[in-house]
N, CA, C and O atoms as a GROMACS GRO file, in nm:
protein
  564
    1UNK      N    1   2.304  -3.614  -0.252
    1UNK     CA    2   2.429  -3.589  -0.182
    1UNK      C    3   2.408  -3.486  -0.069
    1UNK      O    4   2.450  -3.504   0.045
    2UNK      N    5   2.333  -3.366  -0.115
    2UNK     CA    6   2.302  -3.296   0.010
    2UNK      C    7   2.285  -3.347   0.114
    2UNK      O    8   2.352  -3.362   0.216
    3UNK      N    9   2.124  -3.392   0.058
    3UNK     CA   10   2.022  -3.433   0.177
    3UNK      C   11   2.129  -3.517   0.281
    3UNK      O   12   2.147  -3.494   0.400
    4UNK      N   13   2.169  -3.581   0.229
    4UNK     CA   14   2.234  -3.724   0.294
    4UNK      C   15   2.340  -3.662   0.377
    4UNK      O   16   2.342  -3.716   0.487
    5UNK      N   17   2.439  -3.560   0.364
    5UNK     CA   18   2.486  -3.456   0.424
    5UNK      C   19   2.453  -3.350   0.545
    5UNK      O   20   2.515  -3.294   0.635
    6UNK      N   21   2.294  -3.357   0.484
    6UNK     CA   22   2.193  -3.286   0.591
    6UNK      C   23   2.169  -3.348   0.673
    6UNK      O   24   2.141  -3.292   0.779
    7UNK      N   25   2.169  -3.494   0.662
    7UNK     CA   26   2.083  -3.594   0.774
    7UNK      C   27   2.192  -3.639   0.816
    7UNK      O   28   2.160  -3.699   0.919
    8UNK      N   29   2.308  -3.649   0.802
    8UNK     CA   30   2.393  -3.673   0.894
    8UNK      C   31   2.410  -3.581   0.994
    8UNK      O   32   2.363  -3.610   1.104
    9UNK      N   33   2.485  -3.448   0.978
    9UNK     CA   34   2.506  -3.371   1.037
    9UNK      C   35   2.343  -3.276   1.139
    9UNK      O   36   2.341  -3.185   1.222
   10UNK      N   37   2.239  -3.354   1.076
   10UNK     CA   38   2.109  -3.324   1.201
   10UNK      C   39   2.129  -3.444   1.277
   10UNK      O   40   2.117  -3.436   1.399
   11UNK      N   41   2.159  -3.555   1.224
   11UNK     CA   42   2.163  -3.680   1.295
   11UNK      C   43   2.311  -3.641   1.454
   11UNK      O   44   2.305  -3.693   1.565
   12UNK      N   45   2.387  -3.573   1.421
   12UNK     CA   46   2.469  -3.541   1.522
   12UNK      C   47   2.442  -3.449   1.612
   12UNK      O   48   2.466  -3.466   1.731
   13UNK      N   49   2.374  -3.309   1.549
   13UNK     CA   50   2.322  -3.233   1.651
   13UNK      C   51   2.147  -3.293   1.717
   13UNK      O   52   2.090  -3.213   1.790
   14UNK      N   53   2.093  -3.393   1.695
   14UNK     CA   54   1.999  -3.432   1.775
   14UNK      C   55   2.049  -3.509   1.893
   14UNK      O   56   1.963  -3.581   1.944
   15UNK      N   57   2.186  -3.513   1.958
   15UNK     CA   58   2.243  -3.599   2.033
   15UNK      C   59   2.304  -3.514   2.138
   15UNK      O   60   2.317  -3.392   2.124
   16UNK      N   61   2.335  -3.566   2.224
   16UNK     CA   62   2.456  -3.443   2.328
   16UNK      C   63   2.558  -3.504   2.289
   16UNK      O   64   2.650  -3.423   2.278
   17UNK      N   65   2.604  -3.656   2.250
   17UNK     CA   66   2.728  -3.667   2.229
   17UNK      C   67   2.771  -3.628   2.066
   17UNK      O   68   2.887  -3.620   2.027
   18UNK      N   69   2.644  -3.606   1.977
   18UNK     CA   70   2.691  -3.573   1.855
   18UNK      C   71   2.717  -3.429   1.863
   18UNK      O   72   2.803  -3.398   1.781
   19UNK      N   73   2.673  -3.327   1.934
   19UNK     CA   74   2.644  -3.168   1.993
   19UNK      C   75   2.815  -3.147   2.021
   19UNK      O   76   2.900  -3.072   1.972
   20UNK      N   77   2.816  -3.228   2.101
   20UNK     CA   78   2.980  -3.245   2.179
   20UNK      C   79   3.065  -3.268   2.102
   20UNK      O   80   3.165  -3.197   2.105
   21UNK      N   81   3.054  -3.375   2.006
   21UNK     CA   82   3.166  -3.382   1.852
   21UNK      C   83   3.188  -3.243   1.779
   21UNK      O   84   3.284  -3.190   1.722
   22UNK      N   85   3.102  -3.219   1.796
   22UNK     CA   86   3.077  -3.069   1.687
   22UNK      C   87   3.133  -2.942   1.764
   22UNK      O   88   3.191  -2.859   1.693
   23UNK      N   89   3.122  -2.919   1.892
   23UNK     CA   90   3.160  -2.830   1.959
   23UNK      C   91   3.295  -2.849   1.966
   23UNK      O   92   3.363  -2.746   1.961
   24UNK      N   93   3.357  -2.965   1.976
   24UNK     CA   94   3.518  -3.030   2.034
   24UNK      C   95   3.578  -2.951   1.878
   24UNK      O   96   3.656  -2.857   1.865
   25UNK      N   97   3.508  -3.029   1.776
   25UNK     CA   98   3.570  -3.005   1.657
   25UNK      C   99   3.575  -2.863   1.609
   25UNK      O  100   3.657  -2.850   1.518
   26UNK      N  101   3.495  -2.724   1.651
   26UNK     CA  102   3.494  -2.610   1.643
   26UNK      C  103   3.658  -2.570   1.754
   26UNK      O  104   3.760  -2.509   1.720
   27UNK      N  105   3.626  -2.626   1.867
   27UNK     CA  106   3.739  -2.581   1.974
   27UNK      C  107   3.827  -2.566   1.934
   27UNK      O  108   3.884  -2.460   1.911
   28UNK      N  109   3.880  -2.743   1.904
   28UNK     CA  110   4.012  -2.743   1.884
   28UNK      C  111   4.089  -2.749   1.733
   28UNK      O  112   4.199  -2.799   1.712
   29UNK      N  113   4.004  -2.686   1.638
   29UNK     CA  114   4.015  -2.619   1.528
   29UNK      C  115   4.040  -2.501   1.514
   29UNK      O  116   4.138  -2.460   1.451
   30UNK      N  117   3.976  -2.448   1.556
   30UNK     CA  118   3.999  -2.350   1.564
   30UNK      C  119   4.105  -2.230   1.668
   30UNK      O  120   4.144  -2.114   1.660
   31UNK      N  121   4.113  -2.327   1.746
   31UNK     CA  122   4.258  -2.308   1.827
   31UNK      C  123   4.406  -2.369   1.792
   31UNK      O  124   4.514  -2.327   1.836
   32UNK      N  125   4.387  -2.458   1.719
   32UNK     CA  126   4.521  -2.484   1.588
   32UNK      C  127   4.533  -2.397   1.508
   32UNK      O  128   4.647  -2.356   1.487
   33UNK      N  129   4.444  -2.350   1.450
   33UNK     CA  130   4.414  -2.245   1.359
   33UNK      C  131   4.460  -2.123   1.418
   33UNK      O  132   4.582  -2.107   1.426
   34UNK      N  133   4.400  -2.053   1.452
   34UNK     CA  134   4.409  -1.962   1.550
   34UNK      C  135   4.587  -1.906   1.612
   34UNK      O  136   4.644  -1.797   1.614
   35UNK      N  137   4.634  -2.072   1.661
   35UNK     CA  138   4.754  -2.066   1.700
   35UNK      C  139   4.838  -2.034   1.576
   35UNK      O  140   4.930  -1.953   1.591
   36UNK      N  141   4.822  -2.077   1.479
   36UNK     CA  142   4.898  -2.124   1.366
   36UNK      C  143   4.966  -1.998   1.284
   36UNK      O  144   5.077  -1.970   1.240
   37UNK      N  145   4.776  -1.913   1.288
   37UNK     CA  146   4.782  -1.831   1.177
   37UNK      C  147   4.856  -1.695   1.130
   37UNK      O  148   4.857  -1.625   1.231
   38UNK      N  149   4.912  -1.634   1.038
   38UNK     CA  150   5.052  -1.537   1.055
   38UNK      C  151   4.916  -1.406   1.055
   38UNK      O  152   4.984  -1.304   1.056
   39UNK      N  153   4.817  -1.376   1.055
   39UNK     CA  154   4.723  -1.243   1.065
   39UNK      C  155   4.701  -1.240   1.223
   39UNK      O  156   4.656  -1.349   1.259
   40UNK      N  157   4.720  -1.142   1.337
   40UNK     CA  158   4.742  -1.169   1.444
   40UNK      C  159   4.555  -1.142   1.479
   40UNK      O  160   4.484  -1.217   1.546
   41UNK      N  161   4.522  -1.035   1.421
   41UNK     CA  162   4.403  -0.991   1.416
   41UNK      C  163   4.294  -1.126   1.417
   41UNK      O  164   4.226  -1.162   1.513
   42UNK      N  165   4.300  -1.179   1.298
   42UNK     CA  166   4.260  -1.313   1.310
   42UNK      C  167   4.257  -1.435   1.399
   42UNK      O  168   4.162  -1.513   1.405
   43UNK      N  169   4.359  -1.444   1.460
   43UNK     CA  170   4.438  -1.565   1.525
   43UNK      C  171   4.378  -1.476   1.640
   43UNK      O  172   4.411  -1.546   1.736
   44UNK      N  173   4.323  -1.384   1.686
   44UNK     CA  174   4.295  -1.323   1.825
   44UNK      C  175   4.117  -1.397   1.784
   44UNK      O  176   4.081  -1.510   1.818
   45UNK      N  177   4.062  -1.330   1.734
   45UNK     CA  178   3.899  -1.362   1.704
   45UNK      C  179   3.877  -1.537   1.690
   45UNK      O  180   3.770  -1.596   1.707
   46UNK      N  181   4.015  -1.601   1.651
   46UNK     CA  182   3.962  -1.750   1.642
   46UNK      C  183   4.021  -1.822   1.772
   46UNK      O  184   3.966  -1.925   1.812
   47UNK      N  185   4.110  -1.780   1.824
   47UNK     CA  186   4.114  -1.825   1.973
   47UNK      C  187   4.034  -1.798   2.084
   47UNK      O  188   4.028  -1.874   2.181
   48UNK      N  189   3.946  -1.650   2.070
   48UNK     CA  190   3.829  -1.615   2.137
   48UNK      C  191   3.733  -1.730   2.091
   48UNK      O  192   3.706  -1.817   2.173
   49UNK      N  193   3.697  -1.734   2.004
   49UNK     CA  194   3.593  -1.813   1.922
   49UNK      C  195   3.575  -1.992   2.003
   49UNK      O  196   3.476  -2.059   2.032
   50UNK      N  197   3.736  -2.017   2.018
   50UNK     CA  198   3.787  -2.153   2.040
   50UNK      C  199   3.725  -2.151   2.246
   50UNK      O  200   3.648  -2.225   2.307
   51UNK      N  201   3.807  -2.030   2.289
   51UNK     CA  202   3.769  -2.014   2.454
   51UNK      C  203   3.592  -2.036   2.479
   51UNK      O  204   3.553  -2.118   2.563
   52UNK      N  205   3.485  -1.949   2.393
   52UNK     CA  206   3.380  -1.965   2.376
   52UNK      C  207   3.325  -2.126   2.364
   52UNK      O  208   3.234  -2.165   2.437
   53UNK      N  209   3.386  -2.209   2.269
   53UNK     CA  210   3.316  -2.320   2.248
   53UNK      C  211   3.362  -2.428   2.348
   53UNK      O  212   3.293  -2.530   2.361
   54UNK      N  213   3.487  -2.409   2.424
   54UNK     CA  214   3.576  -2.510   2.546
   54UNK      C  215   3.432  -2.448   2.683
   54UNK      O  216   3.350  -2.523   2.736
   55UNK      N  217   3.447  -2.288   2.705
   55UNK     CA  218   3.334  -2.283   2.799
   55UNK      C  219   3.159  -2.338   2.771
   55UNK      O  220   3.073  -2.343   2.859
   56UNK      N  221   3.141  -2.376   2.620
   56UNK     CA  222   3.022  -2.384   2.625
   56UNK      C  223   3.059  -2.559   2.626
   56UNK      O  224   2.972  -2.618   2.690
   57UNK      N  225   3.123  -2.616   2.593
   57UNK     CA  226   3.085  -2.763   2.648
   57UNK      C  227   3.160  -2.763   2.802
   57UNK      O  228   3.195  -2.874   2.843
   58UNK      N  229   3.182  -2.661   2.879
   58UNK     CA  230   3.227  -2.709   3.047
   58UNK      C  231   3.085  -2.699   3.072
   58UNK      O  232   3.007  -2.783   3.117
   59UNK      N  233   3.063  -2.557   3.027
   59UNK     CA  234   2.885  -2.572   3.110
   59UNK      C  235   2.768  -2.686   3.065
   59UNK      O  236   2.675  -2.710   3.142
   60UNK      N  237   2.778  -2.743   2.955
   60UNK     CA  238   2.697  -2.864   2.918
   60UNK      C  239   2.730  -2.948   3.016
   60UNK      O  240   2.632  -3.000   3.069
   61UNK      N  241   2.857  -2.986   3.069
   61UNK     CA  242   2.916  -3.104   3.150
   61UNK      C  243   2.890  -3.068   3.272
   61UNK      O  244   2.918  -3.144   3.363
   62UNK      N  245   2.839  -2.958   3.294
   62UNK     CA  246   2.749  -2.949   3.442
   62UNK      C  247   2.634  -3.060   3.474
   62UNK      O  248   2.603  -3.088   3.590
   63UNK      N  249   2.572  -3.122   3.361
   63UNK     CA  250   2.495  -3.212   3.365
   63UNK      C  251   2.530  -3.347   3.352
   63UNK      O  252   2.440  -3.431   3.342
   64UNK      N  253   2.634  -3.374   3.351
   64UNK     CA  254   2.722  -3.470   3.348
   64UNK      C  255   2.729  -3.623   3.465
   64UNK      O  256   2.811  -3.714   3.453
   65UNK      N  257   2.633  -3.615   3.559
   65UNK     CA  258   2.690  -3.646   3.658
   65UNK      C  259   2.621  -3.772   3.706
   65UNK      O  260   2.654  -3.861   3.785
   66UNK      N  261   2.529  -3.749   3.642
   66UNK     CA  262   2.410  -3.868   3.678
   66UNK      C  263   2.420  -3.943   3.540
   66UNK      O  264   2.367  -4.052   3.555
   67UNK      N  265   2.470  -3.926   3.402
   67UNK     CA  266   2.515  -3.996   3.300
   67UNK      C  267   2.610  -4.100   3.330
   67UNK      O  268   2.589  -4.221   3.344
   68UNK      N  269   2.705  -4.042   3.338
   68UNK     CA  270   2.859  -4.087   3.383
   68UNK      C  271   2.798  -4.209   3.514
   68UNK      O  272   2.788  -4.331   3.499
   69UNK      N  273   2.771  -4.143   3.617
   69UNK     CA  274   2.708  -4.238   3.705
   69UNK      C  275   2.632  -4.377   3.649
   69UNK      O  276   2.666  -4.488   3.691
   70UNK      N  277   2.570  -4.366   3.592
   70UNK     CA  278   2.482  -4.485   3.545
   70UNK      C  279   2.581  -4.532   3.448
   70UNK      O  280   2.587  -4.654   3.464
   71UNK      N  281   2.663  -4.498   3.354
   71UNK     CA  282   2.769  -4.560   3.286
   71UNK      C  283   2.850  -4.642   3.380
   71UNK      O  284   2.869  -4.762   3.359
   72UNK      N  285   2.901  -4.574   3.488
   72UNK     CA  286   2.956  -4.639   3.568
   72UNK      C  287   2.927  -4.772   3.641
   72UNK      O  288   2.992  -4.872   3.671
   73UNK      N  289   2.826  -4.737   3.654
   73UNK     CA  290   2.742  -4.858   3.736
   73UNK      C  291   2.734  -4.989   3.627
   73UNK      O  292   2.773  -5.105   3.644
   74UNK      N  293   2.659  -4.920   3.496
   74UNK     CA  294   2.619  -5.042   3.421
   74UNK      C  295   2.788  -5.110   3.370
   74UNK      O  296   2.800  -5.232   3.365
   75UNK      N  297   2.888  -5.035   3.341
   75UNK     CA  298   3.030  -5.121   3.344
   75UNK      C  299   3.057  -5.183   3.464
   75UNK      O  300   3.120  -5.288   3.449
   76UNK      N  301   3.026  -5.147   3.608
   76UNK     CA  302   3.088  -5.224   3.703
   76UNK      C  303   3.246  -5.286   3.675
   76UNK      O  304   3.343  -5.242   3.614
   77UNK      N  305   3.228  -5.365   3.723
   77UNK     CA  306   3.433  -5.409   3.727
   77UNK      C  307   3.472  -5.466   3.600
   77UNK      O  308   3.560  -5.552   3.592
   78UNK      N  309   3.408  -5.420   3.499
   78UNK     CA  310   3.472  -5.450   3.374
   78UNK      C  311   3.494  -5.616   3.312
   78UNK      O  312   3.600  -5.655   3.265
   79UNK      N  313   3.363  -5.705   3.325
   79UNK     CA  314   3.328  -5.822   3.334
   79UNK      C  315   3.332  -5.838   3.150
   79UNK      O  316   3.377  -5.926   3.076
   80UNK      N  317   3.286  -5.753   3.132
   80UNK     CA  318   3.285  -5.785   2.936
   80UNK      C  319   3.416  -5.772   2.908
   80UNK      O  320   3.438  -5.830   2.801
   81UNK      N  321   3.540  -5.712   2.964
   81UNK     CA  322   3.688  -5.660   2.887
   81UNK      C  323   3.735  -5.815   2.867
   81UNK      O  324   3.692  -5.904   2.940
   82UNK      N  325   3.826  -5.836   2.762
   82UNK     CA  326   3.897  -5.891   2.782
   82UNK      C  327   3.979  -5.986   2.857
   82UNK      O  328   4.016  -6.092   2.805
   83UNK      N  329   4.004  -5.957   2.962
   83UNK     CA  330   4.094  -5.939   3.074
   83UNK      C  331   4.084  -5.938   3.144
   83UNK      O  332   3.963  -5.945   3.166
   84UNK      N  333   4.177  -5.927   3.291
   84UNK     CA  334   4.175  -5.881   3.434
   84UNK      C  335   4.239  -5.764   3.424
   84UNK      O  336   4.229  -5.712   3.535
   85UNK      N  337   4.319  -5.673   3.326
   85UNK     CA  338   4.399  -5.588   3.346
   85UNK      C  339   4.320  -5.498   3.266
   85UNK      O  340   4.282  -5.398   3.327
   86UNK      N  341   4.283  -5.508   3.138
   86UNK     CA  342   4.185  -5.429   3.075
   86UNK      C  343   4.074  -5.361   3.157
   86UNK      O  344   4.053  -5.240   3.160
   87UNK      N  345   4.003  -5.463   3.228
   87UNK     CA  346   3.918  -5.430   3.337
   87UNK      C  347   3.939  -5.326   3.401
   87UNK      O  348   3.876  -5.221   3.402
   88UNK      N  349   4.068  -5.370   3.478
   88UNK     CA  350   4.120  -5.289   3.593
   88UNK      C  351   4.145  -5.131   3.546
   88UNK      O  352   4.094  -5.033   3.601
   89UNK      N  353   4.236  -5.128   3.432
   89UNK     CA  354   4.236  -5.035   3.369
   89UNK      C  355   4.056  -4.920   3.328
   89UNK      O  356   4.027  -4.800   3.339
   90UNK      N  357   3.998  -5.017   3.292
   90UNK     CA  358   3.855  -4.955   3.274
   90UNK      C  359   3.784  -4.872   3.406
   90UNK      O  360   3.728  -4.763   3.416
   91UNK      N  361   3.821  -4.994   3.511
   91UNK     CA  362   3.765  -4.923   3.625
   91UNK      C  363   3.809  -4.799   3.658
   91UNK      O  364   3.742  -4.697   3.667
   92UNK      N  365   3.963  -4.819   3.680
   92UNK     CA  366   4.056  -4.692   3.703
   92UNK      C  367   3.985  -4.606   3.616
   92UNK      O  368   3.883  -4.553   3.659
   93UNK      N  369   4.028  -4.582   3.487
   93UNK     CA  370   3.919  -4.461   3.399
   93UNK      C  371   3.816  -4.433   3.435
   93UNK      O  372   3.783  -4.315   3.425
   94UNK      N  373   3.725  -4.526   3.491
   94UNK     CA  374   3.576  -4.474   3.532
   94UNK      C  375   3.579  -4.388   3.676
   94UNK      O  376   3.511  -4.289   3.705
   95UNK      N  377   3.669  -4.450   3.750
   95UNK     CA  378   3.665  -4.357   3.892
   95UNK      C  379   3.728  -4.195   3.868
   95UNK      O  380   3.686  -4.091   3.919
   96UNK      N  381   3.861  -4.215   3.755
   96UNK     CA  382   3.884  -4.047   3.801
   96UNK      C  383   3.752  -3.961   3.701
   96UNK      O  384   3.713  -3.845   3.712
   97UNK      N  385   3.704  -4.075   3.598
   97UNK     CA  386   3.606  -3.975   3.540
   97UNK      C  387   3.500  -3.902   3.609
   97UNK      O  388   3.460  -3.787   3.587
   98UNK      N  389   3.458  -3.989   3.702
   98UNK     CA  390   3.338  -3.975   3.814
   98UNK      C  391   3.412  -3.869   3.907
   98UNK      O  392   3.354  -3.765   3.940
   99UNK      N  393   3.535  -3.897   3.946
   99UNK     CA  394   3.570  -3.791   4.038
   99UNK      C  395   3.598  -3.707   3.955
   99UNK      O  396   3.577  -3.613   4.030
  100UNK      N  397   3.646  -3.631   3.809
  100UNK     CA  398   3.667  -3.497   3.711
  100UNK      C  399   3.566  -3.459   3.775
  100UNK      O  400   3.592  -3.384   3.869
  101UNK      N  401   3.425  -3.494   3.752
  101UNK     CA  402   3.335  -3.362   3.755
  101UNK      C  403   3.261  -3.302   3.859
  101UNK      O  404   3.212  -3.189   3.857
  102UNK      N  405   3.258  -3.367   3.929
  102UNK     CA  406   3.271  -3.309   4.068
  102UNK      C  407   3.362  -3.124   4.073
  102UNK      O  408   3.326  -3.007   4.090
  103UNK      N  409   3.496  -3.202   4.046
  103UNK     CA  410   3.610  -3.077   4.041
  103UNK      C  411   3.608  -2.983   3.911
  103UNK      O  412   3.676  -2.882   3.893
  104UNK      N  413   3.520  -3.036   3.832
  104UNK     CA  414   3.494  -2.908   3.697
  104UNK      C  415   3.371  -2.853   3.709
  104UNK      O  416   3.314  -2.779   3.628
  105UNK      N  417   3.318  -2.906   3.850
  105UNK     CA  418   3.210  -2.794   3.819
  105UNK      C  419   3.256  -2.718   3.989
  105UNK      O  420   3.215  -2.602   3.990
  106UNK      N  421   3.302  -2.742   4.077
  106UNK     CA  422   3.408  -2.671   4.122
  106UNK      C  423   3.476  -2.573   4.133
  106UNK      O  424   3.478  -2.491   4.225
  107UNK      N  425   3.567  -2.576   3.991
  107UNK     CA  426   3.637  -2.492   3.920
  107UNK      C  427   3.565  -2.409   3.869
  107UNK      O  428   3.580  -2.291   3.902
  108UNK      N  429   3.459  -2.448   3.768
  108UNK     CA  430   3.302  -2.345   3.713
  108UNK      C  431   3.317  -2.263   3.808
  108UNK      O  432   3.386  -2.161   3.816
  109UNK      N  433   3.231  -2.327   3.903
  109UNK     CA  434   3.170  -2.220   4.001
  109UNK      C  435   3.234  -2.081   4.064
  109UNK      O  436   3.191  -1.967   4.080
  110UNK      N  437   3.378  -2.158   4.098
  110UNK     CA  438   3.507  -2.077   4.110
  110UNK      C  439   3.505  -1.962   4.021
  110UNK      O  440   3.465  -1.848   4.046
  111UNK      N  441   3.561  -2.016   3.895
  111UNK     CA  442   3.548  -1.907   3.811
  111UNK      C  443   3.443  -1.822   3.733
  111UNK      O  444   3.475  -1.718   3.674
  112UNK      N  445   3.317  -1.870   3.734
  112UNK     CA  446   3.243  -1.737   3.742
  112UNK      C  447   3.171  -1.675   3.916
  112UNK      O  448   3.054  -1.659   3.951
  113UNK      N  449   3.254  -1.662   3.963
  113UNK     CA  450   3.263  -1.581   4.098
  113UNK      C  451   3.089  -1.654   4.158
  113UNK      O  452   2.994  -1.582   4.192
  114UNK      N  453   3.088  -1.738   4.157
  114UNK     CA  454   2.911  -1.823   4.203
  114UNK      C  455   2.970  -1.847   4.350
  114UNK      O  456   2.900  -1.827   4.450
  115UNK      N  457   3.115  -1.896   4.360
  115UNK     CA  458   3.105  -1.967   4.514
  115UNK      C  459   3.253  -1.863   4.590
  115UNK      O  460   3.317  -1.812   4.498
  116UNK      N  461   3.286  -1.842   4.673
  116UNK     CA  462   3.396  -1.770   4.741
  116UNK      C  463   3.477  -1.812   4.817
  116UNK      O  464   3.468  -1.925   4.866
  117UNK      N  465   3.584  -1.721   4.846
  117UNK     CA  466   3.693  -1.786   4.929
  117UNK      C  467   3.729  -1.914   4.913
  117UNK      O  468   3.743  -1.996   5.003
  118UNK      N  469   3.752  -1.940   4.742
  118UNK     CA  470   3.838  -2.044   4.684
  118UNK      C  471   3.871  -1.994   4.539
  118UNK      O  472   3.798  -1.926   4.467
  119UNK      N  473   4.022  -2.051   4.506
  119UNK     CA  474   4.082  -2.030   4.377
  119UNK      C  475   4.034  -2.091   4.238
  119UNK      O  476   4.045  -2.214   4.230
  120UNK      N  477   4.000  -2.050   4.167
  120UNK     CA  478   3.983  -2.121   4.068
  120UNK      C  479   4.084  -2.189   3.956
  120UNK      O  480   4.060  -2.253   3.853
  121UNK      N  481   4.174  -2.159   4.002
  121UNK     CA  482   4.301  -2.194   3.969
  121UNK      C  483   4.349  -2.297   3.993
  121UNK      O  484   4.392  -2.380   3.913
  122UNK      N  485   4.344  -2.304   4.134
  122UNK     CA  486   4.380  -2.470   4.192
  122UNK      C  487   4.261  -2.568   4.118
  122UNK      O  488   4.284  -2.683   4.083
  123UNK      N  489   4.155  -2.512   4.105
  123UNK     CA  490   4.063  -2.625   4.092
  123UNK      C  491   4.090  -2.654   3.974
  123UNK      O  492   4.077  -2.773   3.942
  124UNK      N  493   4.134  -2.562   3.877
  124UNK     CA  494   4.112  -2.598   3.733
  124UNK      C  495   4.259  -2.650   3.761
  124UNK      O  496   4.294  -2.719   3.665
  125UNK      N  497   4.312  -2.647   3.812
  125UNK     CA  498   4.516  -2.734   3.778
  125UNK      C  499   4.400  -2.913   3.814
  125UNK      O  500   4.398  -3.019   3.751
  126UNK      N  501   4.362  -2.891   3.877
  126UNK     CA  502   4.332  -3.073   3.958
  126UNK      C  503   4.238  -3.128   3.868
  126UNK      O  504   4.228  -3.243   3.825
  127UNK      N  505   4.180  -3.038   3.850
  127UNK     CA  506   4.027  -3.076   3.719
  127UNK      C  507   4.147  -3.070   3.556
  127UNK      O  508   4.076  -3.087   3.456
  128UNK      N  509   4.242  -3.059   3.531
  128UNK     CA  510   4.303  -3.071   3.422
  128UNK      C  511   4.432  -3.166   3.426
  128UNK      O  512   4.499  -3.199   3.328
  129UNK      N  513   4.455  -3.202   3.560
  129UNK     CA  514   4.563  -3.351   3.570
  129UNK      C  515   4.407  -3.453   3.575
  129UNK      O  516   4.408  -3.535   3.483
  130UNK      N  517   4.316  -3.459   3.638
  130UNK     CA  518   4.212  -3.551   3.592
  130UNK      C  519   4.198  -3.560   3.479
  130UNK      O  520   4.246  -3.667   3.441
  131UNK      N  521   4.155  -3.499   3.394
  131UNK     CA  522   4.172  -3.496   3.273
  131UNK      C  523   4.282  -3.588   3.180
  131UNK      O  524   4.256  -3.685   3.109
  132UNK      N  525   4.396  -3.534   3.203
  132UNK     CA  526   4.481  -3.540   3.113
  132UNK      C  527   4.486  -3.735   3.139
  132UNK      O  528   4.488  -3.827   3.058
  133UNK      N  529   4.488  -3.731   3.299
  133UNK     CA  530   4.499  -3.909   3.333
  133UNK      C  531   4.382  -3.965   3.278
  133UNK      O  532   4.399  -4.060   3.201
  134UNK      N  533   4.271  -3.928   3.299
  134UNK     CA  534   4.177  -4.006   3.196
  134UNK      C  535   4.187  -4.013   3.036
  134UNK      O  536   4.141  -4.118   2.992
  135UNK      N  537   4.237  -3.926   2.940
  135UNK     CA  538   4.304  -3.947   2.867
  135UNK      C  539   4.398  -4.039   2.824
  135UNK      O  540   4.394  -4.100   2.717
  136UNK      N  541   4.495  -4.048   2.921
  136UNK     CA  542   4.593  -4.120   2.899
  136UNK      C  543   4.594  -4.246   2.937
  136UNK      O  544   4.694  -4.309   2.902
  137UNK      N  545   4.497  -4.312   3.011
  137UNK     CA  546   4.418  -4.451   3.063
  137UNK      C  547   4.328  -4.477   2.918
  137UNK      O  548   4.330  -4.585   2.858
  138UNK      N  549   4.278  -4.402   2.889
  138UNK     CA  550   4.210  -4.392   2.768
  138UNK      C  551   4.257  -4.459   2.632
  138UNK      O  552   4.198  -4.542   2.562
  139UNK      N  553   4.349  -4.412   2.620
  139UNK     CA  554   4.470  -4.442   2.491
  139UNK      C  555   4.526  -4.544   2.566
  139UNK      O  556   4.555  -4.622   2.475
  140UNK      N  557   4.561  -4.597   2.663
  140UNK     CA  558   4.618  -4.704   2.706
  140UNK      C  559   4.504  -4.849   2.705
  140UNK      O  560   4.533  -4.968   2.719
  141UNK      N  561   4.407  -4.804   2.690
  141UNK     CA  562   4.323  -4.905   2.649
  141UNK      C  563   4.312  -4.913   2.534
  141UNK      O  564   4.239  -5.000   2.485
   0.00000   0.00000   0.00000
């Protein structure tokens, strides 16, 4: 039972997308948590905890770009979906994904003071309606 326990959970961290499950699932656990909890003391250290693991997968997704790219490419116009609308839908998802990271690493740069005379604010509002629309194209598929 261990072992088999063990080799799963190595089987996820030998991956970036299993790395990324694990980090998501620390985040936003711990920021439910965090939000939730009636010890304020606590709920401060696990929302820090939560900010820590959201910045450590933005900076992983700095590398993001040439992945996504070749994903993109090898879906092209969405010839395996279903559909003509499924497709279309797919494509749409793939373009604002390709255009997110561009603008999250942008925003990065912004906010740890790397590039100047730009907000990091704006970038992160545009890099988080990308988001939220790829999401929601997402679930609509």
């Amino acid at each position: 039972m261990f072992i088999k326990l063990l080799d799963e959970i190595c089987s996820l961290l030998e991956t970036y997308k299993g790395r990324d499950k694990i980090l998501r699932t620390f985040c936003y656990t711990t920021r439910l948590i965090g939000g939730l909890h009636s010890n304020n003391e606590l709920s401060k250290k696990l929302l820090h905890f939560s900010s820590i693991m959201s910045d450590t997968r933005a900076t992983l997704r700095l590398l993001d770009d040439l992945p996504m790219l070749q994903y993109n490419l090898q879906y092209g116009l969405g010839s395996e979906e279903p559909d003509k609308f499924m497709a279309q839908l797919g494509v749409l998802t793939n373009v604002i994904d390709q255009v997110y990271y561009p603008i999250e690493k942008m925003a990065w740069l912004a906010e740890h003071k790397l590039i100047s005379g730009t907000n990091s604010s704006k970038w992160d509002t545009v890099s988080s309606i990308c988001w939220v629309l790829s999401i929601y194209l997402s679930l609509m598929n």
